[in-house]
BAFI-3210 file (N, C-alpha, C; in Angstrom, 3 decimals, decimal comma, padded with zeros to 6 digits):
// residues 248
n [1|2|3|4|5|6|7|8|9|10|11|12|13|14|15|16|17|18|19|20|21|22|23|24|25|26|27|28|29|30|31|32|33|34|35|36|37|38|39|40|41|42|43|44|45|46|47|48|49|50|51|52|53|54|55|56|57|58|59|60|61|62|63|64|65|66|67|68|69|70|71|72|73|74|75|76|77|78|79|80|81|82|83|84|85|86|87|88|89|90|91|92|93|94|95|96|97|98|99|100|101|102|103|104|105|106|107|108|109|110|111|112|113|114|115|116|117|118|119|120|121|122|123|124|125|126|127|128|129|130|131|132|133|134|135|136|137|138|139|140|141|142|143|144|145|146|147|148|149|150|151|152|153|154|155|156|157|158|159|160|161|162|163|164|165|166|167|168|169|170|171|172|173|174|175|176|177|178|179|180|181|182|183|184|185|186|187|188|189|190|191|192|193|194|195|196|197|198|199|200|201|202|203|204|205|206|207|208|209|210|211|212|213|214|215|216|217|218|219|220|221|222|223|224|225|226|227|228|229|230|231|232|233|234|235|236|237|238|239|240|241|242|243|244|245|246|247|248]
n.u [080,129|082,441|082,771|085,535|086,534|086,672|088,166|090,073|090,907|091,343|093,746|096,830|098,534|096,711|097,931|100,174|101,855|102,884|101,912|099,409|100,506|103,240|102,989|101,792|103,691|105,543|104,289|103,617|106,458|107,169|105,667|106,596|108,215|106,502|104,457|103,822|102,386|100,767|098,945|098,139|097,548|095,341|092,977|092,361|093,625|092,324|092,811|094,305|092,761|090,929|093,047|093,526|091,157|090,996|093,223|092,407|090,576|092,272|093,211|091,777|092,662|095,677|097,605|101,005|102,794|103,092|101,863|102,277|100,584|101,138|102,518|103,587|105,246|105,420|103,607|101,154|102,540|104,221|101,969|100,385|102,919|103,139|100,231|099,460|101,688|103,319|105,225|106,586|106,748|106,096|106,292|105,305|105,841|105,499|106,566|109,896|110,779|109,033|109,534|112,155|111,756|110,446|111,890|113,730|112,186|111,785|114,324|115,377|113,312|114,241|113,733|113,854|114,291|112,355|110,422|110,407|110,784|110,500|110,656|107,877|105,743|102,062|100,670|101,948|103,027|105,857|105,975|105,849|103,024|100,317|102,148|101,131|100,074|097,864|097,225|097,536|096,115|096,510|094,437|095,451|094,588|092,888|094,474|095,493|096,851|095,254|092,799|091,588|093,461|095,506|094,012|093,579|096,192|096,441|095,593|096,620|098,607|097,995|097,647|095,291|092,139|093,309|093,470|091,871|092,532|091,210|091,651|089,767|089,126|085,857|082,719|080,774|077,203|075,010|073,453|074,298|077,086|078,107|078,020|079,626|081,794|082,660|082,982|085,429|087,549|087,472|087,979|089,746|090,987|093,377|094,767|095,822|097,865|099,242|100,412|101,658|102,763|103,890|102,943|100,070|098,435|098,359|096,997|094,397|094,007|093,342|090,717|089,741|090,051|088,535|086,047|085,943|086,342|084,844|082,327|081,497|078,829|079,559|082,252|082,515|081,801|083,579|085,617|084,637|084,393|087,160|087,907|088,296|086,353|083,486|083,217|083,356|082,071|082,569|081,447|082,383|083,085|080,695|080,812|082,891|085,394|086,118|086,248|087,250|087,107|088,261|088,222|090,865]
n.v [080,893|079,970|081,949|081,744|080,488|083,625|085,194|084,067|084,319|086,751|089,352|090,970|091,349|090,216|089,294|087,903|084,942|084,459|082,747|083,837|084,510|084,299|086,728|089,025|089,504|090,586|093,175|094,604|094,565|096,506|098,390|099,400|101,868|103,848|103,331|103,445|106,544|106,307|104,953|106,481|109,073|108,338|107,511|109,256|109,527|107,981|105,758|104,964|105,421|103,352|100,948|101,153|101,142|098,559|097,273|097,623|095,736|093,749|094,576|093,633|091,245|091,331|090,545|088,623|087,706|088,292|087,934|089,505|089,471|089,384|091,605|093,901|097,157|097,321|099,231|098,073|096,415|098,322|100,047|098,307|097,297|100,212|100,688|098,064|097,021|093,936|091,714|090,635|091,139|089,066|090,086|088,560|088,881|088,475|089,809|091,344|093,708|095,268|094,886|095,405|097,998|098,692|097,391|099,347|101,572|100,313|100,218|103,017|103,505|102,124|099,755|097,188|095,335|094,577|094,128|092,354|091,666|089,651|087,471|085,646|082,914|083,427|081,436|079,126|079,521|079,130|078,393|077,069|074,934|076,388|079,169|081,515|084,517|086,373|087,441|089,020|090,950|093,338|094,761|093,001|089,636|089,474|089,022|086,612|083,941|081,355|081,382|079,961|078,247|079,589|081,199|078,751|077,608|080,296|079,893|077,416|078,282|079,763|080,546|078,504|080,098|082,226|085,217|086,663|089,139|090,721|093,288|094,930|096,082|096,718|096,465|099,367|099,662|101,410|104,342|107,427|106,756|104,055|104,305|106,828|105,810|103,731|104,958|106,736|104,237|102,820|104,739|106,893|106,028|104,035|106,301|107,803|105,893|105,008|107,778|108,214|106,012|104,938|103,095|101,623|099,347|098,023|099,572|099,778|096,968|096,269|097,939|095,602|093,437|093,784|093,763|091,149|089,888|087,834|089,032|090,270|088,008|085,895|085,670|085,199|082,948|081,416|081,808|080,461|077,880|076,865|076,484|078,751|080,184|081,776|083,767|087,484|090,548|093,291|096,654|099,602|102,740|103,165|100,858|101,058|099,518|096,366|094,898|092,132|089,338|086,927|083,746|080,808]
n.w [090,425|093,377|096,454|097,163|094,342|093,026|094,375|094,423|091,769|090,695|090,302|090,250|087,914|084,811|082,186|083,320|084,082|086,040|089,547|091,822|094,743|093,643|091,850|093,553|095,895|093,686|092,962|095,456|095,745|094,178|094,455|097,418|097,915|097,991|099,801|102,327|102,309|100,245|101,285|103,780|102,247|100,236|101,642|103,649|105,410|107,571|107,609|110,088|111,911|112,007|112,378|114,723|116,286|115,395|116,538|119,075|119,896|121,131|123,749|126,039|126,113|126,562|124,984|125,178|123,131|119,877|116,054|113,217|110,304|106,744|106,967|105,861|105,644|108,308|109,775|111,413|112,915|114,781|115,632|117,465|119,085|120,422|121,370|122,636|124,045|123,771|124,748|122,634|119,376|115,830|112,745|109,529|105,876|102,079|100,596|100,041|099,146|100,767|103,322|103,666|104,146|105,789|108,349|108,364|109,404|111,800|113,087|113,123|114,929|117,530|118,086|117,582|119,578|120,523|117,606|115,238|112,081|109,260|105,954|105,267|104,934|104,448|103,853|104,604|107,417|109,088|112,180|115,448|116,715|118,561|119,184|119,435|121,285|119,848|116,908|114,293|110,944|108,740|106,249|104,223|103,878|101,410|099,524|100,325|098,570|098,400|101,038|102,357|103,574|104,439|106,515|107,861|108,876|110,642|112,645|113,708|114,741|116,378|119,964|122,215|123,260|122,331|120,116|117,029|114,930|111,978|110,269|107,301|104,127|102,518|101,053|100,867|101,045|101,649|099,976|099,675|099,831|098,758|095,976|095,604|096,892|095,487|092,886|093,400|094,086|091,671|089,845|090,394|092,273|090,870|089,178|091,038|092,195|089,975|088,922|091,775|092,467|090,320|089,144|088,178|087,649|090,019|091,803|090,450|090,593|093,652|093,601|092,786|094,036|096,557|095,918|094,952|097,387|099,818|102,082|105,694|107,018|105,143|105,670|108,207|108,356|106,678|108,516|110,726|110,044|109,004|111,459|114,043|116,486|118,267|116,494|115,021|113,078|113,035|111,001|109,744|109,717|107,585|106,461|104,716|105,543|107,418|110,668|111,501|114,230|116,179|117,832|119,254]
ca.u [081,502|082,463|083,839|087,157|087,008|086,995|089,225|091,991|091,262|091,810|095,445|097,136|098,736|096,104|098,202|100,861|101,801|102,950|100,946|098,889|101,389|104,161|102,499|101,677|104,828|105,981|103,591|104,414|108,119|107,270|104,712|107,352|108,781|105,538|103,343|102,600|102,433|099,416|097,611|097,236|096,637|094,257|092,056|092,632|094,290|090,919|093,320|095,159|091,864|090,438|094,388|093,601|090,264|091,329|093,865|091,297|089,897|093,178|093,027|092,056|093,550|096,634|098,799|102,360|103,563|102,078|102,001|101,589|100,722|101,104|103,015|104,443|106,399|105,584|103,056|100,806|103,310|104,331|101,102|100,454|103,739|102,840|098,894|099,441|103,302|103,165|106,757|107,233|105,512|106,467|106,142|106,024|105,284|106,048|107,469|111,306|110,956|107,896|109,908|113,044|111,140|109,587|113,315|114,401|111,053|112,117|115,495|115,311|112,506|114,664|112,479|114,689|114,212|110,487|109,330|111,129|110,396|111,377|110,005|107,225|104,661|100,918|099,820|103,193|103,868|107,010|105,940|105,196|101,278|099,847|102,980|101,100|098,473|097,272|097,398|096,615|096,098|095,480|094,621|096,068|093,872|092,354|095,775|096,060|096,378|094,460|092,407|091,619|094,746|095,821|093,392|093,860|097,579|096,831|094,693|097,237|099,935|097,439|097,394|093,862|092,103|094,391|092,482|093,250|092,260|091,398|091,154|090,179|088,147|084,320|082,046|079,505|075,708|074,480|073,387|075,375|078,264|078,308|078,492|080,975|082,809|082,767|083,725|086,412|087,955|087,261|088,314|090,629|092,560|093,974|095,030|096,553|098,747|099,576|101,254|102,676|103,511|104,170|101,598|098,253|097,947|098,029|095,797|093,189|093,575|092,873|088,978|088,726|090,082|087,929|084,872|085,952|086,802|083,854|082,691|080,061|078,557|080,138|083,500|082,789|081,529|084,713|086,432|084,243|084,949|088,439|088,423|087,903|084,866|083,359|083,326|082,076|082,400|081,908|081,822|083,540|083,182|079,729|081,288|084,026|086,197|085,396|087,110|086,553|087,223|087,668|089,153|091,116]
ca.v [080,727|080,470|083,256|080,964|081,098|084,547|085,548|083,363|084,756|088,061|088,981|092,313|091,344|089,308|088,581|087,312|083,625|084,236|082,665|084,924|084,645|085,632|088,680|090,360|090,438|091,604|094,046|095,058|094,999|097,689|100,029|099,656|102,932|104,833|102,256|103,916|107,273|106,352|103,987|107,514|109,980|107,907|106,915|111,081|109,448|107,290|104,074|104,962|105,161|101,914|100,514|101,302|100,470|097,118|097,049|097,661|094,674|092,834|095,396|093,457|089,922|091,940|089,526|089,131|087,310|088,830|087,821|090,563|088,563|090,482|093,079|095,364|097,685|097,259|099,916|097,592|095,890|099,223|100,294|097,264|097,630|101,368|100,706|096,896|096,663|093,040|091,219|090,769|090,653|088,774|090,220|088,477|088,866|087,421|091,427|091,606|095,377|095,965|094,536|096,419|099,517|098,190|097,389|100,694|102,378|100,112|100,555|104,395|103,452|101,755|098,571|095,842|093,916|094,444|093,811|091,310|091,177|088,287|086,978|084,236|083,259|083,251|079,852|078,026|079,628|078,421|078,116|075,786|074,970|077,403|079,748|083,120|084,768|087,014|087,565|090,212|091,003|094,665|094,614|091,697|088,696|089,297|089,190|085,192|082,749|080,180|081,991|079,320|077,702|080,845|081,249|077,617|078,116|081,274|078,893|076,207|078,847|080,280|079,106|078,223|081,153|083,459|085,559|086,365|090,057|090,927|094,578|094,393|096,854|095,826|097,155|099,775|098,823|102,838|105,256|107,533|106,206|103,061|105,133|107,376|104,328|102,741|106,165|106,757|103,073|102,296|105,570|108,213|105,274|103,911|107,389|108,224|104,819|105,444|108,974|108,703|104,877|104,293|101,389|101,722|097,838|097,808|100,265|098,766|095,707|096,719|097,474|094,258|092,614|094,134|093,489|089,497|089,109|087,899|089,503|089,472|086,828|085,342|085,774|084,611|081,684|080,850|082,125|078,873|076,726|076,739|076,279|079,563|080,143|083,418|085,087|088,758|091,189|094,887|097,497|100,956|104,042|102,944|099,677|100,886|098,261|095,475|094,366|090,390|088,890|085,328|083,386|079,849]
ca.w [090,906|094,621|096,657|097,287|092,750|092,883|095,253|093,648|090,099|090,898|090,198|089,414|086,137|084,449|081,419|083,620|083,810|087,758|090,054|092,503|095,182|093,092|091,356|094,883|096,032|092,749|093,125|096,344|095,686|093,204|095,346|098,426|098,446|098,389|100,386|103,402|101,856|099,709|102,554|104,495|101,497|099,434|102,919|104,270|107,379|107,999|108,212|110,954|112,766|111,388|113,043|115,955|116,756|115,276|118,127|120,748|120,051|121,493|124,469|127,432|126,212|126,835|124,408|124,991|121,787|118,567|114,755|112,143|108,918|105,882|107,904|104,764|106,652|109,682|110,336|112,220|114,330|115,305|116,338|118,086|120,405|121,243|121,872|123,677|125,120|124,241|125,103|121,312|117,802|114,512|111,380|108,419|104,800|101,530|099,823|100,615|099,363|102,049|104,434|103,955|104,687|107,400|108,639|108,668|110,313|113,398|113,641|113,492|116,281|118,417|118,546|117,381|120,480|120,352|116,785|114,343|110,594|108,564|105,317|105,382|103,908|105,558|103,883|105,204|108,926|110,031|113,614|116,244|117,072|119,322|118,878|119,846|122,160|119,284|115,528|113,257|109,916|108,110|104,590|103,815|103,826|100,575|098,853|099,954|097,306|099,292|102,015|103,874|103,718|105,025|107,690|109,042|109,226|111,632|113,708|113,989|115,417|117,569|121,499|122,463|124,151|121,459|119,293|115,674|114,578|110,886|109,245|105,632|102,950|102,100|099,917|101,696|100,817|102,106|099,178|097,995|100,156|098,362|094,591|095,633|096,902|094,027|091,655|094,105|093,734|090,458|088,641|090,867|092,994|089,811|088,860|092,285|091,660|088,588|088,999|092,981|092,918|089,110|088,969|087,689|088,009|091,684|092,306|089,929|091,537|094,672|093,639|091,703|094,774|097,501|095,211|095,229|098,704|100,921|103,464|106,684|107,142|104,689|106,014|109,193|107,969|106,267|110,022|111,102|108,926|109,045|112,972|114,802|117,565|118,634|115,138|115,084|112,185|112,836|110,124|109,963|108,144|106,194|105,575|103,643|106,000|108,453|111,858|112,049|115,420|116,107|118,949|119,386]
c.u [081,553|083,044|085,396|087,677|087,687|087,544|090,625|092,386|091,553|093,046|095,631|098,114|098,087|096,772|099,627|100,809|102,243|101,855|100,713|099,696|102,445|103,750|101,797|102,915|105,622|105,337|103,707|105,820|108,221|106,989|105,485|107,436|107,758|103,905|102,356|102,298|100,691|098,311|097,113|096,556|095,376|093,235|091,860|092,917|093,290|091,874|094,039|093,873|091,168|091,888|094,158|092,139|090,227|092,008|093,429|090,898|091,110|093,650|093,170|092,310|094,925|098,085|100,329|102,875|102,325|102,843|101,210|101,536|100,650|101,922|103,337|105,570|106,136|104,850|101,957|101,307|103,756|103,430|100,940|101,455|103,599|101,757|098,801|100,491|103,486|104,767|107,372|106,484|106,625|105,911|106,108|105,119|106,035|107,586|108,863|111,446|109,607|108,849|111,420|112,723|110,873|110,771|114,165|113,525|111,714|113,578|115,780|114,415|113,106|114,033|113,072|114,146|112,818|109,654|110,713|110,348|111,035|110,008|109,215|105,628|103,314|099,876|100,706|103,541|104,939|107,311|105,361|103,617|101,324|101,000|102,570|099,951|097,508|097,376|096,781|096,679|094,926|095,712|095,325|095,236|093,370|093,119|096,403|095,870|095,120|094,160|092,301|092,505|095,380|095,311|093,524|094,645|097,582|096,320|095,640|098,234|099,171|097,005|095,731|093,122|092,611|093,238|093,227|091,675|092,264|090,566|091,392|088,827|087,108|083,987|081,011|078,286|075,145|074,453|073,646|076,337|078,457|078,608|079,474|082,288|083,920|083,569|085,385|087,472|088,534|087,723|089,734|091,513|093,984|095,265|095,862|098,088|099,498|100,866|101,967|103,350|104,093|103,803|100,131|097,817|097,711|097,488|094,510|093,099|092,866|091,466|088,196|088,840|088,653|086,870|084,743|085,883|085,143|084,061|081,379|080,043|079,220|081,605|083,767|082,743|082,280|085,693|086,099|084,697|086,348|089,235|088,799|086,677|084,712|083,950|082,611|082,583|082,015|082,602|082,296|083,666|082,059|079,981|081,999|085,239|085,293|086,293|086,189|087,640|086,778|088,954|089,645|090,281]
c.v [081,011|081,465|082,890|081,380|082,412|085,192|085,238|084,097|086,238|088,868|090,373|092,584|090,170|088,450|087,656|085,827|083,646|083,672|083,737|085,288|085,661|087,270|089,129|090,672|090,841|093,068|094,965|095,269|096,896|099,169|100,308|100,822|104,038|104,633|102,842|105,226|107,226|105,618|105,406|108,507|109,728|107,575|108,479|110,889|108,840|106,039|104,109|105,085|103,723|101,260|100,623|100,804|098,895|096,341|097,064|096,590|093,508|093,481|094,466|091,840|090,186|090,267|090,020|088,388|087,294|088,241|088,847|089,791|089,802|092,039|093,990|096,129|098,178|098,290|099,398|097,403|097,251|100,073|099,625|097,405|098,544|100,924|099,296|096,760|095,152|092,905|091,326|090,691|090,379|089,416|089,714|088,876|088,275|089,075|091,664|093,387|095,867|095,749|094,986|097,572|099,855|098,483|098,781|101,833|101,755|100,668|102,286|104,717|103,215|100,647|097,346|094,834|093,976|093,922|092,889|090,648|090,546|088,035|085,810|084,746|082,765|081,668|078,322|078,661|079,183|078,815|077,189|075,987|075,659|078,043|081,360|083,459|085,358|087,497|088,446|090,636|092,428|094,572|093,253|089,838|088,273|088,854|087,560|084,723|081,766|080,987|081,248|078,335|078,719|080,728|080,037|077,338|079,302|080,781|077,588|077,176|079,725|079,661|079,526|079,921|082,593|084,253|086,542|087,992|090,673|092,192|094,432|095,336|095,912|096,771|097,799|099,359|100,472|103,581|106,190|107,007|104,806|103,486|105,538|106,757|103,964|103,676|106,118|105,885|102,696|103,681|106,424|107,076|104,727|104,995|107,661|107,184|104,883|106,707|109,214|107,711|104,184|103,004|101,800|100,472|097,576|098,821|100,001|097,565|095,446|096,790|096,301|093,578|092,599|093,588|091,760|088,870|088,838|088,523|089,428|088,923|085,370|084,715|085,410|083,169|080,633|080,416|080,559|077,654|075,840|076,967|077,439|079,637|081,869|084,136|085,999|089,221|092,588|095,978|098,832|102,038|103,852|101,938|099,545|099,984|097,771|094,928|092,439|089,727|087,472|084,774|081,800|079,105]
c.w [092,407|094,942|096,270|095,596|092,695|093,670|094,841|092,302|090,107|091,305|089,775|088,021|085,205|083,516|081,635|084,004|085,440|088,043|091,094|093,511|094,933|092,553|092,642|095,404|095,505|092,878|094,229|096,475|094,959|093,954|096,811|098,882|098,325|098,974|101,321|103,160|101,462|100,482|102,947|103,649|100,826|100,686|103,595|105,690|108,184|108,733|109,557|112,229|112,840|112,478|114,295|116,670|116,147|117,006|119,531|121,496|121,255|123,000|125,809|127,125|126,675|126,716|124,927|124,050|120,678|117,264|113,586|110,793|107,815|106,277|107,071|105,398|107,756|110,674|110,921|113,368|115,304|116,266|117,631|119,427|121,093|121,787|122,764|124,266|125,293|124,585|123,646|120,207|116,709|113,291|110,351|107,130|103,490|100,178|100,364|100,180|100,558|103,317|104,948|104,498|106,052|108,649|109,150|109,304|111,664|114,000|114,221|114,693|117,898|118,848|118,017|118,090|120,643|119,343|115,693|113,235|109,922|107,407|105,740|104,658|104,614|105,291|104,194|106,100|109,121|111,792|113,653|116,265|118,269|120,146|120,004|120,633|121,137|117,981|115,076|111,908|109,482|106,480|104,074|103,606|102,378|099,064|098,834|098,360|097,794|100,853|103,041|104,502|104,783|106,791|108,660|109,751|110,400|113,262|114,261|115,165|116,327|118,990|121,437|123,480|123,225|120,633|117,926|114,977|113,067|110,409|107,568|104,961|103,023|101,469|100,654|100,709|100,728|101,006|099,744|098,508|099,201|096,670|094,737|095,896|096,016|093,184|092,380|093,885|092,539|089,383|089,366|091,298|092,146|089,244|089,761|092,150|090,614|088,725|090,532|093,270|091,747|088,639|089,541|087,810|089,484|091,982|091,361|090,249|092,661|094,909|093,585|093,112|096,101|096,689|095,190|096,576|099,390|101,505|104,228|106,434|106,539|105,056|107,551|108,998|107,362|107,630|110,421|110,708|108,850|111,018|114,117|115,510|117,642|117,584|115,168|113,773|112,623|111,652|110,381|108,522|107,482|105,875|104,804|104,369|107,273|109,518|111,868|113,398|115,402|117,310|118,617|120,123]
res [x|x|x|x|x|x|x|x|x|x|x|x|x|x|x|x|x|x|x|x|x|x|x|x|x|x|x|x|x|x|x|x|x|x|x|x|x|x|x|x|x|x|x|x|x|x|x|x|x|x|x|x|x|x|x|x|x|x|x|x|x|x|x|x|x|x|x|x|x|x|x|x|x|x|x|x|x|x|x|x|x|x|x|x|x|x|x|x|x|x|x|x|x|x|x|x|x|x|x|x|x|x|x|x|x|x|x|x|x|x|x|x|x|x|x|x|x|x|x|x|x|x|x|x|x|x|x|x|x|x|x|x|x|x|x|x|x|x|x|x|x|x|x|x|x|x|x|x|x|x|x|x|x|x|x|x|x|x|x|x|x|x|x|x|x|x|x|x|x|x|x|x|x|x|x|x|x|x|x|x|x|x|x|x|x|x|x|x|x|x|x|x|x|x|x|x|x|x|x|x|x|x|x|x|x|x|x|x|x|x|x|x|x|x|x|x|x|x|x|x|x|x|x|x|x|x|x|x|x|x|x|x|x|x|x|x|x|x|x|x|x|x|x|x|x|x|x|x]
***
């Protein structure tokens, strides 16, 4: 089976008749109100380092119109405006409860006129062709329905020269890091989900997904494919996530 197979088949209510689409941002509607909560406890505040050396990468392009795909609530874009000062960033995603949240992190920020979240969906953009200097995507990629639908779409709304930034889980390779990984994932995350977000399905998804998604080489190779240049991948943490870099 190809990666593209298994990437699609991997769903967080198997016996549901949704398609993959819909059951994530059911899924996310659900885990909303204790989203970013469990990103930092279940990671011990790792992601917020991973976030930022993502953002580095976009450092001396020194974008001024950004796209957060997958944004949830908005704790990228947020970053993003403190660590680059572009002119503006889009948000979107397809979760109307992620994105309420999100909503009310800015406003209490005072960032209205800086960051602007709106539903959309990452394999139908509703922008113009080469829309933005710089795109980014945390966690979220692996969650398309159609990846490279996805990915071609971020390439169409990207100006030439733009470059399109992706943080996303992998599977470390390194003994014992790559066991404990795995135990970690596959037995406690579940558990953690379960009792702080009241869904044990989305946090068992989560492993199955990471375990489907390509990655290295692989994942650049898709980056290619689908009309990006200058693909890198660097790993992070042991390889428990990957920064992929790719330009217009």
């Amino acid at each position: 089976m190809s990666d593209k197979a298994n990437v699609q088949k991997v769903v967080p209510y198997a016996e549901s008749k949704l398609s993959k689409k819909e059951q994530i941002a059911a899924m996310f509607n659900d885990i909303a109100f204790r989203y970013d909560f469990l990103n930092h406890f279940m990671s011990m505040g790792i992601d917020v380092l991973w976030r930022k050396k993502a953002l580095r990468q976009l450092k001396t392009l020194q974008p001024k119109q950004m796209l957060d795909v997958a944004t949830g609530t908005g704790d990228f874009a947020i970053m993003a405006n403190r660590l680059l000062q572009p002119d503006h960033i889009t948000g979107i995603d397809i979760s109307e409860g992620m994105l309420q949240f999100g909503q009310q992190k800015i406003v209490k920020l005072g960032l209205e006129n800086k960051i602007t979240l709106q539903a959309g969906d990452s394999e139908t953009i509703t922008f113009p062709d080469r829309t933005f200097d710089a795109i980014t995507v945390a966690f979220g990629v692996r969650n398309f329905e159609n990846l490279e639908k996805g990915l071609s779409e971020m390439c169409r709304v990207l100006k030439p020269g733009g470059k399109l930034v992706i943080l996303e889980f992998s599977n470390p390779t390194v003994f014992p890091i790559k066991q404990l990984y795995n135990l970690y994932f596959r037995y406690i995350t579940p558990l953690l989900g379960k009792w702080i977000a009241k869904s044990q399905a989305a946090y068992s998804y989560l492993p199955d997904s990471v375990k489907a998604f390509p990655q290295g080489q692989v994942m650049c190779n898709i980056l290619t494919n689908t009309g990006f240049q200058s693909v890198t991948c660097k790993t992070l943490t042991f390889g428990i996530c990957s920064i992929y870099c790719a330009t217009r």
